[in-house]
C-alpha positions as CSV (number, residue, x, y, z in Angstrom):
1,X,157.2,-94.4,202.5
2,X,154.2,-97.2,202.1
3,X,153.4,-98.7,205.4
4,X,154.4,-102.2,205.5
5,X,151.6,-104.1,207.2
6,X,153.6,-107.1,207.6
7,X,155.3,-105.3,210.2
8,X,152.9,-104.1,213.3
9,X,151.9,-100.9,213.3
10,X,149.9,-98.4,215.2
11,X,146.3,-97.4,215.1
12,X,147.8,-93.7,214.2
13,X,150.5,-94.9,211.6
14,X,147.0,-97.0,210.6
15,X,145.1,-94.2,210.2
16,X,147.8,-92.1,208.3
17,X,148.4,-94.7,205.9
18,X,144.4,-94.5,204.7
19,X,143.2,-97.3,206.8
20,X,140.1,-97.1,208.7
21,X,138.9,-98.7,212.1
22,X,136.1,-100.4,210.4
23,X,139.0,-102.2,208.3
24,X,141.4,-102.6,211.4
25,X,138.8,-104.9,212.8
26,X,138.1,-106.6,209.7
27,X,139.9,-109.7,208.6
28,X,142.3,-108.4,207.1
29,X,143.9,-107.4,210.2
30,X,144.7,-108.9,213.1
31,X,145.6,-106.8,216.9
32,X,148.3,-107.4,218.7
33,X,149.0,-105.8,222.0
34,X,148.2,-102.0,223.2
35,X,146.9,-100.8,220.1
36,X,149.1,-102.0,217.6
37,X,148.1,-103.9,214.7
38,X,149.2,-106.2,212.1
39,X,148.1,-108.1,208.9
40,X,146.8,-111.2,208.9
41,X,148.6,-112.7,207.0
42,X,151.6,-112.8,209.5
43,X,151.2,-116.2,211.4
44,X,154.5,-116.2,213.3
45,X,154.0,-113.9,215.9
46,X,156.9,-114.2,218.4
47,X,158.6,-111.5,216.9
48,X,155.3,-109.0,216.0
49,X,154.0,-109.6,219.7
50,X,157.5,-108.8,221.2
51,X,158.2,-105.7,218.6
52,X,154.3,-104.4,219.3
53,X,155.1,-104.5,223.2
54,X,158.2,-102.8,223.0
55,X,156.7,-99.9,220.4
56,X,154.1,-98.8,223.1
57,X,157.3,-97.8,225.3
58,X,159.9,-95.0,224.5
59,X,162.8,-95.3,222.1
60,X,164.9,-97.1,224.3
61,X,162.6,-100.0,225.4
62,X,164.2,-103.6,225.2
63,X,162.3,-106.7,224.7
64,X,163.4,-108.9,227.3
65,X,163.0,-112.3,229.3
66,X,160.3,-114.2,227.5
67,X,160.2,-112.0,225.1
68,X,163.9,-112.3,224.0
69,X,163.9,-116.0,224.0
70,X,161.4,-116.0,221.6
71,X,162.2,-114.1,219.3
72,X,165.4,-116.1,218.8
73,X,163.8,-119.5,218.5
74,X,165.1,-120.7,221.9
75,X,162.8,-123.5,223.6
76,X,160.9,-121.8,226.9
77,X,157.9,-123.2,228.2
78,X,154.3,-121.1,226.6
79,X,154.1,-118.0,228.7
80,X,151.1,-115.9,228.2
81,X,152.9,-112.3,228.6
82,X,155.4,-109.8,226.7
83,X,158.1,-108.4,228.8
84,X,159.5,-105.1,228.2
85,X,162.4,-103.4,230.5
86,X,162.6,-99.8,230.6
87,X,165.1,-97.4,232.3
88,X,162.7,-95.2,234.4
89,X,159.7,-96.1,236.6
90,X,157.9,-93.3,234.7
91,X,158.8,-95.2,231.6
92,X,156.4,-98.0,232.3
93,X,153.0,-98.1,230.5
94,X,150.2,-99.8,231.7
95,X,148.7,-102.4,228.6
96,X,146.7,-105.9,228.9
97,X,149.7,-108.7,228.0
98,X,152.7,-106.6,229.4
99,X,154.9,-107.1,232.2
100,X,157.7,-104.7,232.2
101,X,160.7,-104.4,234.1
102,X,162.7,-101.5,235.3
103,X,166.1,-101.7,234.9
104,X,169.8,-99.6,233.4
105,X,170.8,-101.4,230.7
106,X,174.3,-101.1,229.2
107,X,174.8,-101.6,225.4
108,X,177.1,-104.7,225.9
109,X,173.2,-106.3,227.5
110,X,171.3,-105.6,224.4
111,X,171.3,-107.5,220.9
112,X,169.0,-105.8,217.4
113,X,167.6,-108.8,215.9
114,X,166.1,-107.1,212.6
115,X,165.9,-104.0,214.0
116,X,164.4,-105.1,217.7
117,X,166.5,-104.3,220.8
118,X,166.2,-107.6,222.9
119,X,168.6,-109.4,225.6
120,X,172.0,-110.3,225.0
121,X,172.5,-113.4,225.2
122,X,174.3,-114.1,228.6
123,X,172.1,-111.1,230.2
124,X,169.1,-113.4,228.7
125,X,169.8,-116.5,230.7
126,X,170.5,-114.6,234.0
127,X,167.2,-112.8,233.5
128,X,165.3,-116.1,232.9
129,X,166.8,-117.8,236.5
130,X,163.7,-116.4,238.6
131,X,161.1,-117.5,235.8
132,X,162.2,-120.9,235.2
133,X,163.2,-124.4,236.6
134,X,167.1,-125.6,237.4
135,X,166.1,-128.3,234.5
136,X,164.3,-125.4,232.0
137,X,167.2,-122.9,232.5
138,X,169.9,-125.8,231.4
139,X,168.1,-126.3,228.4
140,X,168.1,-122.9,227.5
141,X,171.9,-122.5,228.1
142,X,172.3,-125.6,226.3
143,X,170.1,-124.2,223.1
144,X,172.0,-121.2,223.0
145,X,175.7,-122.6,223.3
146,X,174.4,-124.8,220.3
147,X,173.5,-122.2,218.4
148,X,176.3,-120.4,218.8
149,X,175.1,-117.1,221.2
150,X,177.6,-118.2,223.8
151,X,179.8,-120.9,224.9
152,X,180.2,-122.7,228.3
153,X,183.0,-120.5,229.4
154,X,181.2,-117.3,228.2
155,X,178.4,-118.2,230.4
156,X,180.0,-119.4,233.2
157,X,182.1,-116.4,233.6
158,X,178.9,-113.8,232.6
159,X,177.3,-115.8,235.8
160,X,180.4,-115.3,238.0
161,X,180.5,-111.6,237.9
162,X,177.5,-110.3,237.5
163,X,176.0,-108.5,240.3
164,X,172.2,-109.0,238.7
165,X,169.6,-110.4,241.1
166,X,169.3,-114.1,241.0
167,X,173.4,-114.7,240.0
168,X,173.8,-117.4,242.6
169,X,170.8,-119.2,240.6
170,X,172.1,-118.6,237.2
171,X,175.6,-119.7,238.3
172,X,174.1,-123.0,239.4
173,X,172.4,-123.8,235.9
174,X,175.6,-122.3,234.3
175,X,177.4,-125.1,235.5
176,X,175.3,-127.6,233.7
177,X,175.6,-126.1,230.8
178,X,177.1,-128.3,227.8
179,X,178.0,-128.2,224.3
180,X,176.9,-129.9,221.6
181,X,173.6,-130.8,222.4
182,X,171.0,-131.3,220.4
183,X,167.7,-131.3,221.6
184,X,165.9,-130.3,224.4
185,X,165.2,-133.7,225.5
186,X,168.6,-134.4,225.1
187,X,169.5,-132.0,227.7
188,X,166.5,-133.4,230.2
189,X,168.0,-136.9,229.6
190,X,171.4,-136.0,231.0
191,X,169.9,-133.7,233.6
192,X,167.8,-137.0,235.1
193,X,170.7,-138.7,235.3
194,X,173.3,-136.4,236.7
195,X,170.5,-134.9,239.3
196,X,170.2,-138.8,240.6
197,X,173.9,-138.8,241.6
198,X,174.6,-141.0,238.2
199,X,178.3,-140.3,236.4
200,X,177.5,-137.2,234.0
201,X,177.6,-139.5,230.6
202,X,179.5,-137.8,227.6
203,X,177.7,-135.6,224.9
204,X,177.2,-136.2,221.7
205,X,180.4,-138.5,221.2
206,X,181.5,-139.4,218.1
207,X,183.2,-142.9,216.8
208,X,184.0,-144.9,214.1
209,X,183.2,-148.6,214.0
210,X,184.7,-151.7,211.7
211,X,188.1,-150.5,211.0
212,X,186.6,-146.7,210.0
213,X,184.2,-148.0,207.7
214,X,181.2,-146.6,209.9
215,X,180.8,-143.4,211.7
216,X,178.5,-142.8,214.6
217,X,177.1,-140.1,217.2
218,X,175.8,-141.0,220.3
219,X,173.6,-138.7,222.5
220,X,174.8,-139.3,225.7
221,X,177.6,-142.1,226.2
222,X,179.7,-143.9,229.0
223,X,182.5,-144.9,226.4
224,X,185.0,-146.2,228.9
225,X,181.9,-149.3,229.5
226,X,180.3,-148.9,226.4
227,X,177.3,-148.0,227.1
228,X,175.1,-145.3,225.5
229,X,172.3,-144.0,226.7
230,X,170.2,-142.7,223.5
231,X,167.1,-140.7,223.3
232,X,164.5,-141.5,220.7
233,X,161.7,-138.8,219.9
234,X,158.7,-139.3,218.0
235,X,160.5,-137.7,214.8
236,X,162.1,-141.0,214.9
237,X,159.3,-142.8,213.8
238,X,157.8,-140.3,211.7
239,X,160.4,-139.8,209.5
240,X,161.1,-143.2,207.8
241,X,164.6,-142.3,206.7
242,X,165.8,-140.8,210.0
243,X,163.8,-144.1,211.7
244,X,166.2,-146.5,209.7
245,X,168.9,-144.8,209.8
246,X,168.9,-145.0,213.6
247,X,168.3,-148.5,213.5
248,X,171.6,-149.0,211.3
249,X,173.3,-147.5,213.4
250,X,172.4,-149.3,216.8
251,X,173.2,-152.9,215.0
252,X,176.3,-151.3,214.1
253,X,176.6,-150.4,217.8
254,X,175.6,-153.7,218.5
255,X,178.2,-155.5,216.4
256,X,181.0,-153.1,218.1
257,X,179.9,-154.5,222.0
258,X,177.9,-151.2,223.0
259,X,174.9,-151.7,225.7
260,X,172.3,-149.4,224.2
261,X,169.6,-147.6,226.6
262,X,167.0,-146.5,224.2
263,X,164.2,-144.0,226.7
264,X,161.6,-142.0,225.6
265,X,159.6,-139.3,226.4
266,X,157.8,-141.6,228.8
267,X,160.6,-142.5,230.1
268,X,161.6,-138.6,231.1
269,X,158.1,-137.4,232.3
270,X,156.2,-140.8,233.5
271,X,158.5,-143.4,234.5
272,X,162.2,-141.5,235.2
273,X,162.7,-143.8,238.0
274,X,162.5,-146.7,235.5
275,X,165.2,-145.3,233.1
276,X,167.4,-144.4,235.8
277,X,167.3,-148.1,237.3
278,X,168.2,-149.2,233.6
279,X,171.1,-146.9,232.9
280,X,172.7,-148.1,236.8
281,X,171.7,-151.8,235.8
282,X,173.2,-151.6,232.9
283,X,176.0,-149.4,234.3
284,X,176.5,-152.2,237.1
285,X,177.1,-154.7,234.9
286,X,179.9,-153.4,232.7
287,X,181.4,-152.7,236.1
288,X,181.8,-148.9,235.7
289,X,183.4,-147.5,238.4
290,X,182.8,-145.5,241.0
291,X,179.2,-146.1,241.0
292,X,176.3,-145.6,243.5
293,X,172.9,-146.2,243.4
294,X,170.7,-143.4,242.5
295,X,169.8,-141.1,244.8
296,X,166.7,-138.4,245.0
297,X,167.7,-135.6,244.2
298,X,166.2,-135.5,240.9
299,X,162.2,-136.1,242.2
300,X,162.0,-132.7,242.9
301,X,163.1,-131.3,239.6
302,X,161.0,-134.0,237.6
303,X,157.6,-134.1,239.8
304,X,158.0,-137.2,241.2
């Protein structure tokens, strides 16, 4: 069989296949991670880089923790190393770019994504509670229950009785978890809010305005007030047609009595005391009850 060198491949398979060194380190190549190679062509490596770290390793080597998440698309913050998790110490091999783990895996904690043994999905998150933040780790859960890899009982449960290290954390993040959510900054949005001691707003509600004549979806809502708490990305202003269709759809909000919070990105990372004050303000004044100030239990998981 040919070798397909838009799969990675080793320096011996390389060799086998008729191609030299000299070409290896040419440009039509380009290295990946212990001696494994791929063409350059390829410019998506989150799958190559996870299959090349995992090919260095016996059969039953399992791409795993950063490694996993990536190679399904989930949003986890740039990390510079492949894991690998192996079933015997002996197992491990020493190579520039690899952390790997030691651990029995059961078939029910492995997924093949295109013929690559990575995490399952539930086994994924508990494996990422050491490596990332309360706030990281829910949008993870929340990415995956939106994509359909598990749902918010799945997880829940999965947290409650396993016996992996770091449970207690992963059981904490489970419970944040929600469905429905569509972005990441979605998910950081509600998690400001509900770490300051705000009411947890609902997700991703959906109504219908003048007598059913108009159907909208709010990001996160308080629809017993009316007020909606929205967040609005840069996408929103680069894409004309998504821009203007948000702005219909807030006058129509307007017309039906909603109080609309619009925050951005700024108001997540640089001013989240700000946006909180104007989500109680305006939370105050439709007279939502029970409410209390915000508290500060969120500076620590937002820098501030």
């Amino acid at each position: 069989m040919p070798l397909d060198i838009m799969r990675p491949f080793t320096r011996a398979e390389g060799k086998a296949a008729g191609i030299s060194d000299r070409q290896l380190r040419g440009p039509d190549f380009q290295p990946l991670l212990g001696g494994v190679y791929l063409s350059s062509r390829v410019r998506d490596l989150s799958r190559s880089r996870a299959t090349a770290a995992v090919m260095v390793h016996p059969r039953d080597a399992v791409a795993t923790h950063f490694s996993s998440a990536r190679v399904v698309g989930a949003p986890v913050p740039d990390h510079p190393l492949e894991h690998v998790t192996v079933a015997r110490a002996e197992d491990r091999r020493q190579r520039h770019g690899i952390r790997c783990h030691v651990a029995a895996l059961s078939a029910s904690d492995i997924a093949v994504v295109d013929g690559l043994r990575i995490s399952e999905p539930h086994r994924l998150f508990v494996e990422m509670a050491p490596l990332l933040t309360l706030v990281e780790l829910v949008v993870l859960g929340d990415w995956l229950v939106r994509h359909g890899h598990l749902t918010t009982t799945s997880l829940v449960e999965y947290c409650a009785r396993t016996t992996a290290r770091h449970a207690a954390a992963a059981a904490t993040a489970a419970s944040y978890v929600r469905s429905r959510v569509d972005s990441p900054m979605e998910t950081r949005l509600r998690m400001l809010l509900v770490l300051a001691g705000l009411p947890e707003p609902s997700v991703n509600l959906r109504l219908v305005l003048h007598e059913g004549t108009a159907k909208v979806r709010l990001d996160l809502s308080y629809p017993t007030v009316k007020v909606a708490v929205e967040y609005d990305g840069r996408q929103h202003v680069e894409v004309v047609q998504q821009w203007q269709g948000d702005l219909d759809r807030r006058e129509e909000l307007d017309d039906g009595d909603w109080r609309i919070i619009v925050v951005t990105s700024r108001g997540i990372y640089r001013e989240p005391e700000k946006t909180l004050l104007r989500v109680w303000r305006a939370l105050h004044k439709r007279r939502f009850r029970p409410l209390a100030p915000p508290t500060d239990g969120w500076r620590v998981h937002f820098g501030h």
